[in-house]
N, C-alpha and C positions, 0 to 999 in steps of 0.2 A: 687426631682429635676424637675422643669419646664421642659413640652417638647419642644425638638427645632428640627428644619427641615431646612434644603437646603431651600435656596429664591425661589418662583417663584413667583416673585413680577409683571412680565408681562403681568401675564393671565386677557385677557380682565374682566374687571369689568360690571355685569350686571348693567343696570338703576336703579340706586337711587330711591324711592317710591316720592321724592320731584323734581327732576332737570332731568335735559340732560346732567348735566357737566361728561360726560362719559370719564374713562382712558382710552378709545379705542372704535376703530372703526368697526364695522365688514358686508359687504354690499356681503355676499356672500349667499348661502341657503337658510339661518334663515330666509328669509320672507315666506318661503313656508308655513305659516300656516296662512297668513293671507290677506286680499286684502288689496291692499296699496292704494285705495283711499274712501271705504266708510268707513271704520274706524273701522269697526264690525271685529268680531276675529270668523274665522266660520268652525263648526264641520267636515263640508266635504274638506275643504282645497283646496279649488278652488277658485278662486278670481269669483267677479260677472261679472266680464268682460267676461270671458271664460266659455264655457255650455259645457255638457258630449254631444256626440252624436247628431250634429246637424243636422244629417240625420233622429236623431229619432229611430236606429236602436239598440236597447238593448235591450235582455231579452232572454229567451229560455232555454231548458232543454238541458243535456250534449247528445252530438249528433245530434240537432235537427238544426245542420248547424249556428246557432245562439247564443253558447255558453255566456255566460255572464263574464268567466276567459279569453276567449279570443278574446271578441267583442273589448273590450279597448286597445288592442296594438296597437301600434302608434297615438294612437289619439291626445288629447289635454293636454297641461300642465297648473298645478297650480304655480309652480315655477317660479316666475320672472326672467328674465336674470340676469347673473350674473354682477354686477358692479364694479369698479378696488375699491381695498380696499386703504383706509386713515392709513396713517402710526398713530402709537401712538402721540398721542396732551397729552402735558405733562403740560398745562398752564388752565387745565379748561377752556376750547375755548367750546361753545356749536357745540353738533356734531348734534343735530338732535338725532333721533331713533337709537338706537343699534338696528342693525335686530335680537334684542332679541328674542329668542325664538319662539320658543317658544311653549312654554310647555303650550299650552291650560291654558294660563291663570293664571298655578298655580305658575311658578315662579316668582318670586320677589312680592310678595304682594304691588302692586303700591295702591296709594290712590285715584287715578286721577280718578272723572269720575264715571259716573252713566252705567245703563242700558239707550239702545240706545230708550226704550219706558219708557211710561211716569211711574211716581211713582204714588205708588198708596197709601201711606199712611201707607205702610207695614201692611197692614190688608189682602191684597188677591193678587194673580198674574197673575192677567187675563193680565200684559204684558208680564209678561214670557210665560204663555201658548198661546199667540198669538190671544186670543180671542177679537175679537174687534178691534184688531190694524190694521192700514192703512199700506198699502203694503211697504211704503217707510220706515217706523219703524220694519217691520219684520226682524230679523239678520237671512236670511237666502240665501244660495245659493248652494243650492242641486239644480241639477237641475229637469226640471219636470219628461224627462225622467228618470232620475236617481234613484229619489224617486217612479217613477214609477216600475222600474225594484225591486226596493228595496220594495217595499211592493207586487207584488209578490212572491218575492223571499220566502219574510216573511211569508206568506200563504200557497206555497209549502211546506213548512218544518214544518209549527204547531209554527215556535216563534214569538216571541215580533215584530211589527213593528217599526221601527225608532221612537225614544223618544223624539227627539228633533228638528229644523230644525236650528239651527245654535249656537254661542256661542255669549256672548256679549264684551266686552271690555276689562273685565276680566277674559274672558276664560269660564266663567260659562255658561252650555247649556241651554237655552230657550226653557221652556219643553213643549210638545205639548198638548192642552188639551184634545188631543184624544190617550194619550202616557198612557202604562197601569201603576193602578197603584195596582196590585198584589202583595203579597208581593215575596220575590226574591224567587227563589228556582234555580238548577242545579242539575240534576241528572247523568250527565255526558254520557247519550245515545242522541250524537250529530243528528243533523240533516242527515246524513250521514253514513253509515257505512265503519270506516277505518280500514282493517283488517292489522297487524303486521304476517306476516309469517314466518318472518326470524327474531325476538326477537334476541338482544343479550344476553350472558349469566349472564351478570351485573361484569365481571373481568376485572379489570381495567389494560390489558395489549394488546398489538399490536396486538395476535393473536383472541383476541377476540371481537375488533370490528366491529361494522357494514360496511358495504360497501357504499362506497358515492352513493351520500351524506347523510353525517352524522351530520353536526353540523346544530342544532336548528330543523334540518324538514329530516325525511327520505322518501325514493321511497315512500314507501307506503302514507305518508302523500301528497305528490307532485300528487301522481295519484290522490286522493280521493277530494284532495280542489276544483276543479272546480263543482263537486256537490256540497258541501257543498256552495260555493257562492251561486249556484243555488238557494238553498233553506237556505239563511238567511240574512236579508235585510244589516246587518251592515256590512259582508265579503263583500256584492255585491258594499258597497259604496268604499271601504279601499279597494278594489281592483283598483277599477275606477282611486282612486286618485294616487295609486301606479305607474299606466302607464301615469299618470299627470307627475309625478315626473323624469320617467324614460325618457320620452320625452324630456321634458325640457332640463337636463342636458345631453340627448346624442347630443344637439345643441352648447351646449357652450363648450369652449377649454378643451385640459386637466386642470388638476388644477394646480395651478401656484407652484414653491417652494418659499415658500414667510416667510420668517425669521423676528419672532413680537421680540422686544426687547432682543435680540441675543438669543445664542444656548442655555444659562445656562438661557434666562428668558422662555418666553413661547414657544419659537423656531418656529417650524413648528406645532403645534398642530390643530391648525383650518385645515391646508391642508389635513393633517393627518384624519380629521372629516369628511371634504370632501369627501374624496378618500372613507372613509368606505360608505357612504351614498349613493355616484352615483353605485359602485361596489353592493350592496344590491340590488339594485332599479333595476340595468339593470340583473343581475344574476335571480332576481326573475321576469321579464318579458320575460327573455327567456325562464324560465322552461314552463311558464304558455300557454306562444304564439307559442314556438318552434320556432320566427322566429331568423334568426342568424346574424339579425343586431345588438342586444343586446350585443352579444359574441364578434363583433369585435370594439363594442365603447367600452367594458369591458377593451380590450386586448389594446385598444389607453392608458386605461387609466391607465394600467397596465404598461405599459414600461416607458410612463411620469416619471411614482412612482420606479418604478425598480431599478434604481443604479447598475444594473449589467450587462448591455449591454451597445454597441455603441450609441442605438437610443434613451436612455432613454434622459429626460430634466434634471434631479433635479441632477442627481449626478456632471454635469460640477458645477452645482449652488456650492454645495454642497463641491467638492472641492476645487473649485473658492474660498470658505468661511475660508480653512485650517482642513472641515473633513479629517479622514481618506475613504479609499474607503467601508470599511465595517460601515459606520458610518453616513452612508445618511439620515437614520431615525431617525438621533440625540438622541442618547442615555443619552445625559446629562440632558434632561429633557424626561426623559423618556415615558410619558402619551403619546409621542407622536408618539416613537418604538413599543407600545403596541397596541395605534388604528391602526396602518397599519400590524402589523402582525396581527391584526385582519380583516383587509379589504383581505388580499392579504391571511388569511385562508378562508374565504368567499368563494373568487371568487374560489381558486382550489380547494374547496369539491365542489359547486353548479353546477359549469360549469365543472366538471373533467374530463367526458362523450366525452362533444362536443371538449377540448383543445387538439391539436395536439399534440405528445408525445414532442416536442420541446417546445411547449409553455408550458409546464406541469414540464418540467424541467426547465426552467428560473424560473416560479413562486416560485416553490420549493426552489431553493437554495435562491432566494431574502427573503425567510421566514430563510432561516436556518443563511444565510450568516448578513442579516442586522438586523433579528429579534431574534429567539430563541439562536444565539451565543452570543447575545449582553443580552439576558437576564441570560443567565451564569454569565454572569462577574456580575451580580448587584445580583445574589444568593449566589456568592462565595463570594461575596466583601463589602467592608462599601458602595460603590455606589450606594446600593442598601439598602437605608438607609429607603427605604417606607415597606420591607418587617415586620416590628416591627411595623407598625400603622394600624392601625381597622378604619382608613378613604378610601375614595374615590379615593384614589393615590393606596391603595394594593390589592382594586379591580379590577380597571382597569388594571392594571399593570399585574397585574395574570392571570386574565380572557383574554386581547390579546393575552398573551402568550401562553394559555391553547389553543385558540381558532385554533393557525397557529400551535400547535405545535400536537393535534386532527386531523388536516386538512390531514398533512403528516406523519405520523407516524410508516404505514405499508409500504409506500414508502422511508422513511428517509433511505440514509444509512447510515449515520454518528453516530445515536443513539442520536443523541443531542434533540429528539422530544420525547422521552421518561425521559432523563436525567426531562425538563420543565417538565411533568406531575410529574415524581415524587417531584419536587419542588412545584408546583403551588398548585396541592389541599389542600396538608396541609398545608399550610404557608397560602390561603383561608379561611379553619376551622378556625385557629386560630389567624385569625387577620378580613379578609375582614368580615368575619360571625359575627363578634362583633359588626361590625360598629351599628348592632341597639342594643337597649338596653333590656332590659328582658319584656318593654314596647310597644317595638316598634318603639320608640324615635331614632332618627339616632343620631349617639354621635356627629359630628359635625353639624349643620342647614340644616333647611328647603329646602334650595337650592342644598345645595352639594349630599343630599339625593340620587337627579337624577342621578349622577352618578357616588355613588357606588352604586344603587340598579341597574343603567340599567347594569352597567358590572356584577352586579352578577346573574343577570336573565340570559345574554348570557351565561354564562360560564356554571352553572346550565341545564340551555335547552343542552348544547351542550354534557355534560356528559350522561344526560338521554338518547338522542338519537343514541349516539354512543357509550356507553357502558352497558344501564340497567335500572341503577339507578344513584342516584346523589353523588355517593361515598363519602357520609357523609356528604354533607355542610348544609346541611337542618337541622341534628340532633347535628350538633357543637353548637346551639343554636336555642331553643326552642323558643326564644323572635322574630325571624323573620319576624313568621308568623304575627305576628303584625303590622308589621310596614306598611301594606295597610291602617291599623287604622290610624298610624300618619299622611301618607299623606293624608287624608281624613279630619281629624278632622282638621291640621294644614293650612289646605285651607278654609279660610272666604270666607264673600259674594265679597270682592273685594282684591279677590288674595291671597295669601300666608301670613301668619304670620311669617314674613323675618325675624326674629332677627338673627343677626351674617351677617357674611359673605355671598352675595348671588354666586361669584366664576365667572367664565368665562360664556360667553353665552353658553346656554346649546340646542342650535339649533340641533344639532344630536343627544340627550338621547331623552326618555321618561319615562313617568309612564308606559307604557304598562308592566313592568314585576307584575304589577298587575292582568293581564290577566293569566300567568304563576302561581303565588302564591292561584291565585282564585281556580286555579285544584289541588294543591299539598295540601293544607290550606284546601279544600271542605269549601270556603268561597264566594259565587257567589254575596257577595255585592262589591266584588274590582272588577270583569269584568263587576258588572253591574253600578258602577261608573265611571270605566273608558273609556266604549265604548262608552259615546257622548261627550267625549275632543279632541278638536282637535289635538293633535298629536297621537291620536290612529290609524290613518292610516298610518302604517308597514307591512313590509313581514313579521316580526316576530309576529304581531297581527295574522296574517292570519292563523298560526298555535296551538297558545298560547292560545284563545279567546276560550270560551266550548261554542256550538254555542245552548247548552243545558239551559244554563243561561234565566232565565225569567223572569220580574216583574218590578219592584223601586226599587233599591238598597235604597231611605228612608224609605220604609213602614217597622215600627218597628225600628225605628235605633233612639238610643240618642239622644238629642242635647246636652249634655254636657259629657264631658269625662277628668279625672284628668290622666295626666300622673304623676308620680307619685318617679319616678328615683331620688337621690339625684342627679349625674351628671346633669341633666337634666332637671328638674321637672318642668312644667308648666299645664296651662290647656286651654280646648276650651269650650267656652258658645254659643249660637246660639239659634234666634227664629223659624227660619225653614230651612231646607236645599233646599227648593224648591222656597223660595221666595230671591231673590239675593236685594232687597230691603229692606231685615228684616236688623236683627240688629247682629253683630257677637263681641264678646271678647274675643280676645288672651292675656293672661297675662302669665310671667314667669318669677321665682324666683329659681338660682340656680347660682352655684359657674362659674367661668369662665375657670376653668382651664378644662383639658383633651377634648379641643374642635379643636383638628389639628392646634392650635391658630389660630380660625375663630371666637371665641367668642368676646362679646361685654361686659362690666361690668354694667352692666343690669336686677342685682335683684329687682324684683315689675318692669318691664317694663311691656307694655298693647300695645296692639292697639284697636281702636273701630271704628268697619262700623252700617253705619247706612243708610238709604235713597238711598241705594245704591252707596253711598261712602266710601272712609275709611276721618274719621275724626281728628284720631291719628293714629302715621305712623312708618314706619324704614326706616333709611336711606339705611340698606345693607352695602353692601363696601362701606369702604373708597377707597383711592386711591393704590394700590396694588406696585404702583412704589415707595412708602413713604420708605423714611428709616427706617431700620430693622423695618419695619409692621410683620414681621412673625419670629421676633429672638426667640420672648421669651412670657409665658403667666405668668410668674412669675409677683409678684404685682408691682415691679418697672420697668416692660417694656415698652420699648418706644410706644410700641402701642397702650397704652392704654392714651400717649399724646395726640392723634391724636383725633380731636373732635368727631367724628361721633363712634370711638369707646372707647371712655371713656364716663364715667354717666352720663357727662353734655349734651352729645349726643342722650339720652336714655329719653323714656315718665316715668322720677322715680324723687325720691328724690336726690337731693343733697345737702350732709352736710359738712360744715366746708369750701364749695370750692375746695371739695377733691374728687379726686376717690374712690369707693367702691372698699372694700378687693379683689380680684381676686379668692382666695381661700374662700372666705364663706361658710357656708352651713347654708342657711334659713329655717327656719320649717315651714312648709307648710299646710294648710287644707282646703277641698274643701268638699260642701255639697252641694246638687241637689237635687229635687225634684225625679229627674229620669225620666222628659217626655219624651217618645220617641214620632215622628211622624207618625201622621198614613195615608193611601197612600193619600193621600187627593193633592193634587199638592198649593193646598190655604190653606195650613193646618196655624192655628193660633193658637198657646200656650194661655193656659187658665190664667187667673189673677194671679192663684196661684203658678203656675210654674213658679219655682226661682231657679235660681241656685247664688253661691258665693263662691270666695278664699279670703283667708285671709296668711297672709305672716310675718313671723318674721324677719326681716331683719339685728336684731344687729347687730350680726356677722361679717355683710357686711359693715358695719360702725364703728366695732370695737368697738363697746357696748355691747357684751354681759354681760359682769359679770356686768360691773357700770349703764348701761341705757337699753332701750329699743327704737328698730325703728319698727314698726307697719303698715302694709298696706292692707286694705281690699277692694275688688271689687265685687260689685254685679248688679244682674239686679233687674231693680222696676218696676213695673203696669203691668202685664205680657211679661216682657222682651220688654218693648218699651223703656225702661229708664236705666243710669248706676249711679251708684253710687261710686264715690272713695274715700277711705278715709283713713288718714294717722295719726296714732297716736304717739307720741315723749317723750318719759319721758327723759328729760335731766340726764347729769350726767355732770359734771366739763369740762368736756374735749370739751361737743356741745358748740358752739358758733353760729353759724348758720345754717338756715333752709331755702331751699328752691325748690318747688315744683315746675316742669317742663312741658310740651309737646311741641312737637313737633308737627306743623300743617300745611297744607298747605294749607289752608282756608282763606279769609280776615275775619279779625278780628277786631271787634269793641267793643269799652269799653263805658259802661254806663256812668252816671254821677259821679258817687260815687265809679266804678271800682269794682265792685263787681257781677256785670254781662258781662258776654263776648259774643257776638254775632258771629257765626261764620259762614260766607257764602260761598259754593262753586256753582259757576256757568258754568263752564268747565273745562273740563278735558286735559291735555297736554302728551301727550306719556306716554299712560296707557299700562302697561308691558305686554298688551296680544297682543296690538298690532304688526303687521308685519314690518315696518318699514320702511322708506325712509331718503332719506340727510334731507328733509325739517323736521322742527318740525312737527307735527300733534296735532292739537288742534281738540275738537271737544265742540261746544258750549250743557249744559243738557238741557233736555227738559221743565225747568225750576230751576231757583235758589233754592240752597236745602239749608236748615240752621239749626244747632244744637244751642242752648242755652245753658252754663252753668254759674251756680250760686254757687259762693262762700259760702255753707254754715257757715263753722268756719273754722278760730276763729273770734269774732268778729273788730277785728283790723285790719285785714289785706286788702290786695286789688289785682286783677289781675293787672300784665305788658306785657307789648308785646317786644319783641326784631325782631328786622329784620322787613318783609324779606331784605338782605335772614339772617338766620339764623346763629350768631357766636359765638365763645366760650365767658362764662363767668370765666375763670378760665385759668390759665397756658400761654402756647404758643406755636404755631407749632415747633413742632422736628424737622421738618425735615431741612436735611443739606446735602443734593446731589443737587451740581450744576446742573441749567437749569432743574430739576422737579420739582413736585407737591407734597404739602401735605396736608396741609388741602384744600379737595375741594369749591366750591364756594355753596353754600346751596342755589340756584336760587328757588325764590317763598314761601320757607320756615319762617314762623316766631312761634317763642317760647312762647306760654303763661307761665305763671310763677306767683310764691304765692309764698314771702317773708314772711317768719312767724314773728310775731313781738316780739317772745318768743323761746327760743330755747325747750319748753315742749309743749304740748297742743295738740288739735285735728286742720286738715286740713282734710272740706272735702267738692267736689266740685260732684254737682248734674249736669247731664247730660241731655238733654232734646231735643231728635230731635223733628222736627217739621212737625211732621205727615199733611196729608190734613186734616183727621178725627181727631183732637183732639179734648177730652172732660176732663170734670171735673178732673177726675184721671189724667190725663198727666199734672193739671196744680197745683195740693195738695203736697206740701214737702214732703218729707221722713222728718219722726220721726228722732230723733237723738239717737242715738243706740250706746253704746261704740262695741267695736270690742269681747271684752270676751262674752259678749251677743248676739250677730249675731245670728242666728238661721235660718233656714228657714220662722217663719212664725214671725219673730222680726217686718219687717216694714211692717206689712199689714195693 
């Protein structure tokens, strides 16, 4: 039986890799990670308009009157004002920028768009490492003091200085070429010593936990952090930026109750994000500052959100709307009772000290009253329909509740905070602990990753620190610890390898439970990957981060890596992790079902970066308001009408004019060389290093027993070049054959159609960006251009469709008055290879166009059937 789920067809849709045609609007937070007018996506999260300290006054050891945890209160913010949000546009109307994310980059794998410095031919990176580039090309704005303070810090303590001085367009950081490149090591004897006096006894009951504050960071950790910034350059910047943050938002109002696509679509979720993010931000600059302005913009923003007083805003709204009065946090879609009892667990362990025994008790029962009661009813009940899924929904959902219901627990009188824990952990083990795969692989996409790994990192941290240990989630599944790998590997040179669904803007998660997994895993290449992305500056970095961490998280590290899951299975190819110009291919071949119905039908899809673009792309979401988009993943679901998520949508084949099977299971095989990189920051894969997948795809076309469908991808001339190729043995039932991409490139056809020219010259709201109403365009430091050549069969010829890009097959489902269903594919056009046989080989050679090209970049590949591939077939 097909799984099926409750709609939440409202949840804003992140950016397309192609367009702006965005189902929503969102102009709140999410620009904090990036400046909204030079275009750059930058490590330290400060716009270049705004400097740290423009008295110049940072630095100094704890005591020495000049501390460095509390030089930064009340200073300056990274955070733009907040602007009145755009209701849902349900017509494909271009919005401009989603203030997507943003996740340093890695969400939605856009294609838009180069590095902000020149290319160099993908042979070396002296633009990343900043050598030689003109100041107006550097992506950076650390400031001088800031960098200053930061690589004392880094000298006081013995670690690594700052690796990077900013991110590019795609999140990826611009690594310094005075950034070490040692290989990684953590020994876990921080810069600091933090002693534990008062350990709990690891019993996961009332009388034996720790004393607040206990979720994510105790006393002991709160005394000890202002040395540890002292002496280590990355705390001292993630500090800085956190009092950016906390600034900002204690200027702008409370947060609005502002209802997206009613209570049963996304409801109040974004305020809900909100509310957690400002309460974080001010909670951890009062501990740091002690001053108590923090406490009372906390407590403004607390009653806003409360529902259980005269002064609160949101509950008139709320019951204005026909809640009940316990029902402010709209339990009907739940994600969004779970982030506010996780905000409002926050603020009463963090602040429990300074809150008056009256404010102590309003916070308390708004947790018991609108949160952990409301999560009873969804433990007892079918309402509670996410507790049976291993996605993103029963992480969060748990983990809020674990979090408010930790916070009170020795205080509760009702029992009802105990009742949640004994619910939340194991219903945790045995669903949210799944969500990755024995791989590492998240069972739903790329994107949704963010947030259930970030709800399981807080829940996680908050167990450890207030009861011991992590009472089991960790050993529910061994496959965890991997999944630093997937988002690592599953991150090209320009963004995310998006296939499925990319979900709601993810402007309040991060990667940083990277940081977390790095200490638990003794795996120091996830904190030393993810300390120079920009949204690594968190309060919860500040304690997660092992400030013991040393080196390159690439010295030594793959470039290729097979995941290998039937659910799941694809793989990542790449010429160096340090050159964001090289060349990157994500390919995956795997069945569509058991994916939260987020999946795409999408076996042999690819994307390919190269020159510092992507060339082949994902759309991501379609339009989330579509009719029944999320009923069913069974193979005649309407969702799979919808262009952007059926095959015709996908860089694969299409056969018959039909969708591929939903349930498939393609066989798979991947062989590599095995080169890893070495710390070289220009490190260049040698001729012979090759990696290739190869894919059986009958299955998926319903040929296994009568025909066969065949797809292989490899890299050629030491991974400067791709190779795809599709092999067809007909059986009765093929009638046609036709090969696909999607591109967002202008396209130009030879004489003879058998070469296709592809040029991109600017980039248009590249998903790392921070966002504005206006489009954001930014012109590349010159026209980049990939060439492909129709190898076979010899009859055939490329076509181009669009831009923008429409269906070849079916027609849009959908059938809800006054909405959307298929979006508008703006800029998008389709290359395509009509086979003029329904048997035979199709295979089309790839060919960026390096500055340095020679001889090798311009000699065919051999023609090689797929049973004979080998590593060393086309040398």
């Amino acid at each position: 039986m097909s799984y099926q789920r409750p709609h939440d067809p409202y949840m804003h849709s992140n950016a397309s890799q192609y367009d702006n045609q965005y189902s929503g609007h969102y102009d709140s937070p999410g620009q904090q990670y990036g400046s909204q007018q030079s275009g750059y996506h930058y490590g330290s999260q400060t716009p270049q308009s705004d400097h740290y300290y423009k008295d110049g006054s940072y630095g100094g050891a704890p005591g020495s009157g000049n501390n460095p945890a509390q030089a930064t209160a009340a200073k300056y913010s990274y955070a733009p004002a907040k602007k009145g949000k755009s209701k849902w546009v349900k017509w494909g109307i271009p919005l401009g920028i989603l203030a997507i994310l943003i996740i340093a980059g890695a969400v939605l794998g856009g294609i838009f768009g180069s590095r902000a410095a020149s290319n160099n031919g993908g042979q070396k990176t002296g633009a990343s490492t900043f050598s030689g580039q003109e100041g107006s090309k550097k992506p950076s704005n650390i400031d001088s003091s800031v960098a200053s303070a930061a690589s004392s810090a880094a000298a006081a303590g013995g670690g690594d200085q700052l690796t990077y001085q900013g991110t590019d367009l795609y999140g990826n950081p611009a690594f310094l070429s005075t950034a070490t490149t040692a290989s990684p090591t953590g020994n876990g004897q921080e810069v600091a010593t933090c002693t534990d006096n008062s350990p709990p006894s690891g019993s996961l009951t009332s009388g034996a936990l720790r004393d607040h504050p206990r979720l994510m960071a105790a006393q002991y950790e709160w005394d000890c952090l202002p040395q540890k910034i002292a002496k280590d350059a990355y705390l001292t910047v993630w500090n800085a930026s956190i009092f950016e943050n906390a600034t900002n938002w204690a200027n702008q109002p409370p947060t609005a109750y502002d209802v997206d696509g009613g209570f049963d679509g996304s409801g109040i979720l974004d305020p809900a994000r909100d509310v957690q993010q400002r309460i974080k931000a001010w909670a951890y600059a009062y501990r740091i500052s002690k001053n108590t302005k923090w406490v009372d913009r906390a407590w403004t923003e607390l009653q806003a959100a409360a529902g259980n007083s005269s002064t609160d805003v949101w509950k008139p709204s709320a019951v204005q709307a026909g809640l009940a009065d316990d029902q402010v946090w709209n339990p009907a879609h739940f994600l969004d009772t779970a982030e506010l009892t996780a905000a409002f667990g926050i603020a009463y362990d963090w602040l429990y000290d300074v809150w008056t025994p009256d404010q102590r008790q309003k916070i308390m029962w708004s947790i018991i009253t609108n949160g952990l009661n409301q999560g009873m009813t969804q433990y007892s009940t079918s309402a509670g329909w996410w507790k049976n899924t291993n996605g993103n929904w029963n992480c969060v959902c748990n983990s809020g509740l674990l979090l408010g219901a930790l916070a009170i627990w020795t205080e509760d009188p009702t029992g009802t905070a105990a009742k949640i824990v004994q619910n939340a952990v194991p219903n945790m083990q045995s669903n949210c602990m799944q969500g990755a795969y024995e791989d590492g692989t998240w069972s739903e996409t790329a994107n949704y990753w963010y947030f259930g790994t970030d709800a399981q990192a807080r829940a996680m941290s908050s167990l450890l620190t207030s009861t011991g240990n992590d009472q089991g989630l960790l050993s529910a599944n061994q496959g965890w610890g991997q999944t630093g790998l997937f988002h690592m590997y599953v991150t090209g040179q320009a963004g995310l390898f998006a296939y499925g669904d990319n979900g709601p803007n993810k402007y309040s998660t991060t990667a940083n439970g990277m940081f977390l997994w790095a200490k638990q895993y003794k795996m120091p290449i996830y904190g030393l990957f993810q300390r120079d992305r920009a949204d690594a500056a968190d309060p919860l970095s500040m304690f997660w981060y092992d400030t013991s961490s040393k080196g390159a998280f690439w010295n030594g590290l793959a470039l290729d890596k097979f995941f290998d899951n039937e659910l799941g299975s694809w793989a990542s190819m790449r010429s160096s992790w340090t050159d964001t110009s090289g060349t990157y291919i994500g390919v995956k071949s795997s069945n569509a079902t058991g994916h939260q119905t987020h999946g795409d039908l999408d076996a042999g899809d690819f994307v390919f970066d190269a020159l510092g673009t992507r060339w082949a792309g994902e759309y991501g979401s379609a339009n989330y308001l579509s009719t029944d988009y999320f009923k069913s993943e069974a193979d005649n679901a309407v969702r799979w009408q919808y262009y952007r998520k059926g095959t015709q949508g996908q860089n694969t084949l299409v056969i018959n004019n039909e969708n591929q099977a939903a349930s498939c299971h393609p066989i798979n095989k991947m062989e590599t060389t095995g080169v890893k990189q070495t710390g070289a920051i220009d490190f260049v894969p040698g001729k012979s290093d090759v990696a290739y997948f190869t894919t059986d795809m009958s299955s998926c076309y319903n040929q296994a027993s009568s025909g066969s469908v065949q797809r292989g991808i490899r890299f050629l001339n030491g991974r400067r070049q791709m190779l795809v190729q599709d092999e067809i043995k007909s059986s009765s039932s093929i009638t046609s054959v036709e090969w696909r991409m999607q591109t967002n490139a202008t396209v130009t056809l030879s004489d003879d159609k058998r070469t296709a020219t592809l040029k991109i010259s600017k980039v248009e709201n590249p998903n790392a960006y921070g966002g504005a109403d206006e489009p954001f365009v930014q012109s590349l430091p010159k026209t980049e251009t990939v060439i492909l050549t129709l190898q076979q069969p010899s009859g055939a010829t490329f076509s181009t469709q669009g831009p923008p890009a429409e269906r070849e097959y079916g027609s849009d489902p959908n059938t809800a008055a006054n909405e959307e269903g298929d979006q508008l594919n703006k800029g998008v056009t389709v290359l395509s290879i009509k086979a003029p046989s329904p048997s035979g080989t199709i295979a089309v050679w790839f060919q960026p166009q390096w500055d340095n090209l020679n001889d090798a970049d311009k000699t065919a590949p051999p023609s090689v059937a797929l049973s004979d591939w080998s590593l060393t077939s086309h040398n």
